[in-house]
Steps between C-alpha positions, in 0.01 A plus 500: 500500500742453798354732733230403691240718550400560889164641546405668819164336520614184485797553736261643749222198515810230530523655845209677572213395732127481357331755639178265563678211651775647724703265309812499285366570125394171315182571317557201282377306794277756714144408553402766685196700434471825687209613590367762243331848592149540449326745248548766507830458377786553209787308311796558356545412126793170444640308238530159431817352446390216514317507141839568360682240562232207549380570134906550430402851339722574162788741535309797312255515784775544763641747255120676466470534902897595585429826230272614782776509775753675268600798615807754491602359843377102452623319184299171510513207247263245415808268601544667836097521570452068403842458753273695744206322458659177520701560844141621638325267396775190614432657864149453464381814373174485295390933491707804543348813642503808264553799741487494891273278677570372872280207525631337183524109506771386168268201470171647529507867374425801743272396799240792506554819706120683695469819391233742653154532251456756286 
């Protein structure tokens, strides 16, 4: 494969600034905690990248989860999903959010958010 593949994830956290820190985006190396909301509260759901590659997960399994991202408009390969994790995970990336969360920490997970009681 001569192409490389360019991810906008990982462009965006070589440059981006940690929403926590006020600091250029190095999670690798953060050791900030921030301070977490108190009950009653809710979290967004992540995954672990991390699990992948530390325990240097088989090909089939990459194959498994990139099935769920295939659609008419996204062709994804286990290839192109391993490249992914890799680059991520290089800049220090240990979780990656699944849907929209705005106090999400790349090392940590998402960081609570207060929601009113039921």
């Amino acid at each position: 494969m001569s192409e490389e593949n360019t991810f906008e994830l990982v462009e965006r956290l070589k440059t981006g600034i940690c929403q926590f820190t006020g600091k250029q985006y190095d999670c690798g190396r953060c050791s900030h905690e921030p301070e977490k909301e108190k009950p009653p509260c809710h979290i967004h759901m992540s995954m672990s990248i991390a699990s992948y590659i530390e325990n240097n997960a088989p090909m089939s399994e990459y194959r498994r989860l990139a099935r769920a991202f295939t659609s008419p408009k996204c062709n994804v390969t286990g290839t192109m999903l391993r490249q992914y994790f890799q680059q991520l995970y290089a800049l220090g990336v240990r979780t990656i959010p699944l849907g929209e969360c705005d106090r999400f920490c790349y090392r940590l997970g998402c960081r609570n958010h207060h929601c009113e009681e039921l």
